[in-house]
C-alpha positions in Angstrom: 89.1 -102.2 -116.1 85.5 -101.7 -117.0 85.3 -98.8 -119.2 81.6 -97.1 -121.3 81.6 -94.8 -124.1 79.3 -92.7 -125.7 79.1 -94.9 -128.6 76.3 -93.0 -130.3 78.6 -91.7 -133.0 80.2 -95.1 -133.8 77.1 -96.7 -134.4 75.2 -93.6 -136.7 77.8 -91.3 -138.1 80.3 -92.5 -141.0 82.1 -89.4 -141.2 84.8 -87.9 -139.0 83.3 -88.1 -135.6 81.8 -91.5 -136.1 85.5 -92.7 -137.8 86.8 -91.0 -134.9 84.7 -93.6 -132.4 84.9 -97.1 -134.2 89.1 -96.0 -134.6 89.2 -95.6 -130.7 87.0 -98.5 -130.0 88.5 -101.1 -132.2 91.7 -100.1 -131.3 91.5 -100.1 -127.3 89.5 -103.7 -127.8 92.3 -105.1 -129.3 95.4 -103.9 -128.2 93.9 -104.1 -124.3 91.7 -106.7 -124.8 91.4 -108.1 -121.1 89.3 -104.8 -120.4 85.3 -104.5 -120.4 84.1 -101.9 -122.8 80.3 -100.8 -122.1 79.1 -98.8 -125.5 76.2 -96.9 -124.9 74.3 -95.9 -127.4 70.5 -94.8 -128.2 70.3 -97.1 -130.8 72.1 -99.7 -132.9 72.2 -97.9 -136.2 71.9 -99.7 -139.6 73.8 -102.8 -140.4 77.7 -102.1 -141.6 80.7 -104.1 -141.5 82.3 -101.3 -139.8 80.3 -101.3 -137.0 80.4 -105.0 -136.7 84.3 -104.7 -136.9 85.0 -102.0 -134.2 81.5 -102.6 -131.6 80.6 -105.9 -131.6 83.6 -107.5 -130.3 83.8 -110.2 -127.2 84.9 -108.0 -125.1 82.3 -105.7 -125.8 78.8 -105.1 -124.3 76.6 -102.8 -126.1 74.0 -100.8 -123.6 70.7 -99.6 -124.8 67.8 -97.6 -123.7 65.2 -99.5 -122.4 61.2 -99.5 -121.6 59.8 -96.1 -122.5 63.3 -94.4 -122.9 63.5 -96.4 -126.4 61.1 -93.5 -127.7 62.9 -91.3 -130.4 61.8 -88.0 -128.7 63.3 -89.5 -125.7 66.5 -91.1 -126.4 68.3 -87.9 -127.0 67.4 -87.1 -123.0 68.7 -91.0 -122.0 72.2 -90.0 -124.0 72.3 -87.0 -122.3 70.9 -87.7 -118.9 70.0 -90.7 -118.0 72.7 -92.6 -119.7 75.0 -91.2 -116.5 72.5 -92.6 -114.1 73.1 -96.0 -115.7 76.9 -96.6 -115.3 76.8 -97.4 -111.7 74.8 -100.8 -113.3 77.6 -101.2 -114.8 80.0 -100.3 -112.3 82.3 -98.3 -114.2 85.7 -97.1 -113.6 85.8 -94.5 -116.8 83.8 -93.3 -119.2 84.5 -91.4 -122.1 82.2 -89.2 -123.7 84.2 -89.7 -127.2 82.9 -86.5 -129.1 83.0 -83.8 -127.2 80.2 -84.2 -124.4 79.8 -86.6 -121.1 76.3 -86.9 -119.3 75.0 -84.2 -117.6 74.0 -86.4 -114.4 77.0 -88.2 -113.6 77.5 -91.1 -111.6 79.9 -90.4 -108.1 81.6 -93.3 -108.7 82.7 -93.0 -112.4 85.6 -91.1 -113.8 85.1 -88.8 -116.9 87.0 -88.4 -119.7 85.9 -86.2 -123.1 87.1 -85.5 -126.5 86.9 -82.4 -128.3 87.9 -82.5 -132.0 87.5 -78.7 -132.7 85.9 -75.2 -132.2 84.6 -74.6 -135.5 81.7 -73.1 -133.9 83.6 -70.1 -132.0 86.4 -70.1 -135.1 83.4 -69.4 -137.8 80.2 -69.0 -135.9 78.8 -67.6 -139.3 78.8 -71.0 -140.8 76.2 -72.2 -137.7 72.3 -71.5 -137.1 73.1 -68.8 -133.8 70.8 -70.6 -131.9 73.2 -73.8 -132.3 76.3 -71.7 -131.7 75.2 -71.2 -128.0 74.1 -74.6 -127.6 77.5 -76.1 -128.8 79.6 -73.7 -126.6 77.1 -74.4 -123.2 77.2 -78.1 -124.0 81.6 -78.4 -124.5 82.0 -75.7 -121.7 80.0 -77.9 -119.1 81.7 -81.2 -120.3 85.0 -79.7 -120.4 84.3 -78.6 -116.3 82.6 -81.6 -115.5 85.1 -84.1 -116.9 88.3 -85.0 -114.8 90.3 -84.9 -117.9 89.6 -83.5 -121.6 91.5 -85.1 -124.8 92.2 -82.8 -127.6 93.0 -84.3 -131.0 95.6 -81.6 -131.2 97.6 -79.0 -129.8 95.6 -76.3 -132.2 92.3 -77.3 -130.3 93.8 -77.5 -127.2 94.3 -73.5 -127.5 91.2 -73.1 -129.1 89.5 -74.8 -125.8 91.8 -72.7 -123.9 91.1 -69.6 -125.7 87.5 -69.5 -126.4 86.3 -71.6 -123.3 88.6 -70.9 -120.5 89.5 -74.3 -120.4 92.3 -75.0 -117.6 95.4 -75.8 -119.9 96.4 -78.6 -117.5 93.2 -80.5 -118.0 94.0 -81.0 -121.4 95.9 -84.1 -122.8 96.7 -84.4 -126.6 96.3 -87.8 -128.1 96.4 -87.6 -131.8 93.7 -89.1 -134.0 95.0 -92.6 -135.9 94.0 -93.5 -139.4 91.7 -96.3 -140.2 93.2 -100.0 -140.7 91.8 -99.9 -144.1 94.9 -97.8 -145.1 97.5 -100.6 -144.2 96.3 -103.4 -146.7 97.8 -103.7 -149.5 96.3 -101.9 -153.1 97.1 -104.4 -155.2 97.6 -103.8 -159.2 94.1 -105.4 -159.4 92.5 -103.3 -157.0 94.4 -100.0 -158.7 92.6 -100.9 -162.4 89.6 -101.3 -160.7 89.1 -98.1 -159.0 90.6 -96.1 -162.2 88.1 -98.1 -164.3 85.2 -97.7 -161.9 85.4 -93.8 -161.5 87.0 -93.3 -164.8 90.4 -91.4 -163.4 92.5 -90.4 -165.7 96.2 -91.1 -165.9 97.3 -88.6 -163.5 95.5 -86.1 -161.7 95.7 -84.2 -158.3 93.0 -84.9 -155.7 91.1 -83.4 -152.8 89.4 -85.4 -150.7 87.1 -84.0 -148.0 83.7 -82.6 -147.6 83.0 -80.0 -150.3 82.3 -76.7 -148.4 83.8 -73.2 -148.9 86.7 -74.2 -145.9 88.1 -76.3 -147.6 88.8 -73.9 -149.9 89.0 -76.2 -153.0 88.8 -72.7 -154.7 92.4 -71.9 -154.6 92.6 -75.8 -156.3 90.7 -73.7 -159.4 93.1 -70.7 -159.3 96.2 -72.3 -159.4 95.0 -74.8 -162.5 93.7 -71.1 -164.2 96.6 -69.6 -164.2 98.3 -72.6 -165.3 96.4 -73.7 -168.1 99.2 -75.3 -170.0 99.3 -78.2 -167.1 97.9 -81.7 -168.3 97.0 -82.4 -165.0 93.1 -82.5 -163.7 91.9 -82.3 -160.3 90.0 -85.2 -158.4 87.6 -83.6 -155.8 86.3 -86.1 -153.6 83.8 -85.6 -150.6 79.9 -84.9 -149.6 78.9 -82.4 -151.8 77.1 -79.0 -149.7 75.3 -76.4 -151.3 79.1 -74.6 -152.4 79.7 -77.5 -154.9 77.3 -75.1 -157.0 79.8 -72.1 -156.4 82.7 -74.1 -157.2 81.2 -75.9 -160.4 80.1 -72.2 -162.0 84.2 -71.5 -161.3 84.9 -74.5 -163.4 82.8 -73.4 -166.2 84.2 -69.3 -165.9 88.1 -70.6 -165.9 87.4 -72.9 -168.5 88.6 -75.7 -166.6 85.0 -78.6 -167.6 87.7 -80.7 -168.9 90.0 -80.6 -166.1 87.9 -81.2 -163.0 85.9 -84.0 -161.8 83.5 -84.2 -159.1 82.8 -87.3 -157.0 80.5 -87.4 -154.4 79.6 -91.2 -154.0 83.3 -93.0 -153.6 83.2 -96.4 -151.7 85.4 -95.3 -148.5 87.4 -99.1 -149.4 88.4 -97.6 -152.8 89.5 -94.5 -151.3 93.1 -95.7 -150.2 93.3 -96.6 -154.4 92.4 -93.4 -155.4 95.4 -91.9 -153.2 98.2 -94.4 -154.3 97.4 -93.3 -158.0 97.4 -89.3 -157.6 100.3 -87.5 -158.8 99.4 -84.9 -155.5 97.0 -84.8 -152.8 96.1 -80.9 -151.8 94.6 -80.1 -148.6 94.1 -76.1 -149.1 91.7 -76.0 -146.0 91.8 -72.7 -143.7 90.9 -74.7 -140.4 90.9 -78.5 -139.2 90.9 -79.9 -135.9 93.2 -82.1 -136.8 93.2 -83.2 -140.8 92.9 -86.7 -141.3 93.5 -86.7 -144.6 96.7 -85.8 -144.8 97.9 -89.0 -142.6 95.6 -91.1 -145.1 97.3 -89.4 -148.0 100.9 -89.9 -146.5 100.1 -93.7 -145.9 99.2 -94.5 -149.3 102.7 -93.1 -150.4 101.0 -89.3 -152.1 103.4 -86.5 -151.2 100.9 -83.6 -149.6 100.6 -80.1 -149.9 98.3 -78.1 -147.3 98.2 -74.7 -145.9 100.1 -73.0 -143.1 98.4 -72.2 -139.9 96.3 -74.3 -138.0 96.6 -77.8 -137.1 98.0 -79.0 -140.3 102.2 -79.1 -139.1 101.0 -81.1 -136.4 99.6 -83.6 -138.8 101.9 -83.4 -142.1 105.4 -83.2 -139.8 108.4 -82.4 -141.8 106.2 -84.5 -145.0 104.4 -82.1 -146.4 104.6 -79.1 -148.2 102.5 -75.9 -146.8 101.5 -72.3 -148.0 99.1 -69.3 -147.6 95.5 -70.4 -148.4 94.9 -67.3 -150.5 98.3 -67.8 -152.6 97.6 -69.5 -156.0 101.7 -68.9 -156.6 102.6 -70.8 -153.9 100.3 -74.1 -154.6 101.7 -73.8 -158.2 105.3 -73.6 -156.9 104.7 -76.7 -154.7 102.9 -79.1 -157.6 105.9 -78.0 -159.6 108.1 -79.2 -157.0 106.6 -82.4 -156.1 106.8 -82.8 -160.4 110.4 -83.4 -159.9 111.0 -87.2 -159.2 113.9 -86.5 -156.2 112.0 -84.0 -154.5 108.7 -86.0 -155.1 110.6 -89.8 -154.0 112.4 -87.9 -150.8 108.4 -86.5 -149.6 107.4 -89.5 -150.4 109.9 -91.1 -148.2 109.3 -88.9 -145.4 105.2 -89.4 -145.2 105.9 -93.3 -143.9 108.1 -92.0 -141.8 106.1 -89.4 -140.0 102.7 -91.6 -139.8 104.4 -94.3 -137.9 103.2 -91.1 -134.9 99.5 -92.1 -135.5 100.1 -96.0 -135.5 97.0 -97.9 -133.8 98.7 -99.0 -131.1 100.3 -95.6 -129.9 96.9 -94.2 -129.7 95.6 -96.6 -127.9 98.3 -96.4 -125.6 98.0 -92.7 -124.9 94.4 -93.0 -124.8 94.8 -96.0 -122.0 98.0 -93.5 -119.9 94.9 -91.0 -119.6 92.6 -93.2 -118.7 95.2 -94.8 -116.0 96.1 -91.1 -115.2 92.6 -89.9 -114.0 92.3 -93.2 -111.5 95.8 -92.8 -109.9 94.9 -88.8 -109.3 90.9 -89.0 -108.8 90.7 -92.9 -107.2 87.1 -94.1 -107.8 85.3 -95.2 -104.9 85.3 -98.7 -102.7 81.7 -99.2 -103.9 82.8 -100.2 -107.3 83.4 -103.9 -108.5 87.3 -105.1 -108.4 
């Protein structure tokens, strides 16, 4: 099967959406690797062993602009235009548009496939320019029509796309994000003094680790180590800092708490699965995910979890984590006290590997290649491609 991507993401963003991409890309290269996988993209990106990893494999052909279409104010039009044009060169069976858009001109003889991670943008439209707001819904609700088939990264955006943009329920497949490999070598002792040493951790500490903005609500972290002041136990908050870092830091100095939290904005993401083998807890108090990595990263690494109700988070966390009102300090304390107490803590613990054998490599890729073989058996692609 000959199969593009809009690799843009892989090859420029090393957050969620660009993890998202190399995960999927890697992942469908290995475990099907007698497939040809065309990654466009409007430009290569900066050098990184993660993109060498997950793009650059034989099996792998990376497409770029070309000729005048190389120009930065026009590369943004070949992704989004052009780039559609250019897959009958290839003669494509499927592309996948891998977050959340597909080419607005598409090619007759090419099935489409696109991932949406979330709806943030309808959920909280006050946290977006307006102008952008628009823009995001016009440019998901076309993709969404135009595809043959949409993947949501969970059930909670699957009613979201539903809900907000009329998306046909049947159109939608979930397939479950993965975690990255990184997570299934082994700390060793070694590695664990390092990463204590390097970032100066203390003993034993709670952590948070995610971007640092007000919906994440690291703020009911504070609360619940106010009103429990007696607790020798800091918090670890790790993530790209946003202009609420300030809010939260001036919380730190009313509770009183300089002593008991630490900010880190600058961890190596290969010391990250250290830093959660050695916390006590990992808390992820967020109001809204689209699917919340960080609990299955958490889980891996053998940290029992505590996140909120609502949202996506059951569908990530299983029967492994612990979960309670975003707004309820009392809870959050109930729950670290619980997870203090070595059978409760061993038997969460125990049930986290359990539950992330779901988001194993190879499953995803496997769901991700039943879509794909799904959309040619009920849309066949035309005689005119390449057998």
């Amino acid at each position: 099967m000959r199969i593009g991507f809009d690799a843009k993401r892989a090859f420029k963003n090393f957050t969620g959406l660009g993890n998202y991409s190399r995960f999927i890309l890697k992942s469908l290269s290995d475990n099907f690797p007698t497939n040809n996988y065309f990654l466009f993209t409007p430009a290569n990106g900066r050098k990184s062993d993660e993109i060498s990893i997950a793009c650059k494999n034989p099996n792998q052909k990376i497409v770029l602009p070309t000729d005048f279409w190389k120009l930065p104010v026009l590369s943004g039009a070949w992704r989004s235009v052009f780039q559609g044009m250019k897959h009958l060169d290839n003669q494509l069976e499927i592309f996948h548009g891998l977050s959340n858009e597909i080419p607005y001109i598409k090619n007759k003889s090419t099935k489409y496939v696109v991932t949406v991670h979330d709806l943030l943008f309808c959920r909280y439209p006050e946290l977006f320019n307006p102008i952008d707001v628009q823009i995001y819904k016009l440019k998901m609700e076309r993709s969404c029509r135009d595809a043959d088939q949409v993947i949501a990264i969970s059930q909670q955006t699957r009613e979201d796309l539903v809900n907000f943009l009329g998306i046909d329920r049947d159109k939608i497949r979930v397939v479950y994000q993965g975690y990255h490999e990184n997570y299934n070598k082994e700390v060793t002792p070694e590695q664990l003094t390092k990463v204590k040493a390097k970032y100066n951790l203390p003993e034993k500490y709670l952590l948070f680790v995610s971007t640092i903005e007000k919906r994440k609500n690291v703020q009911l972290i504070l609360k619940a180590l106010k009103a429990r002041s007696d607790w020798d136990l800091p918090l670890v908050v790790v993530g790209r800092a946003t202009s609420y870092v300030n809010t939260l830091k001036s919380m730190v100095q009313e509770y009183g708490l300089q002593r008991k939290v630490i900010f880190l904005h600058d961890v190596a993401f290969d010391d990250l699965p250290a830093m959660y083998k050695m916390a006590h807890v990992f808390i992820y108090p967020s109001y809204f995910e689209g699917f919340g990595i960080p609990i299955i990263e958490a889980q891996r690494m053998g940290t029992p979890v505590i996140t909120s109700t609502g949202s996506c988070f059951h569908e990530a966390g299983g029967d492994a984590a612990l979960y309670g009102d975003p707004d309820d300090p009392d809870t959050l304390i109930a729950h670290i006290e619980a997870l203090s107490r070595e059978e409760t803590r061993s038997n969460f613990i125990d049930r986290g590997y359990k539950n992330i054998a779901r988001f194993d490599q190879e499953i995803i890729s496997r769901d991700i290649m039943n879509v794909y073989q799904e959309v040619l058996e009920t849309y066949p692609v035309k005689s005119v491609l390449a057998t």
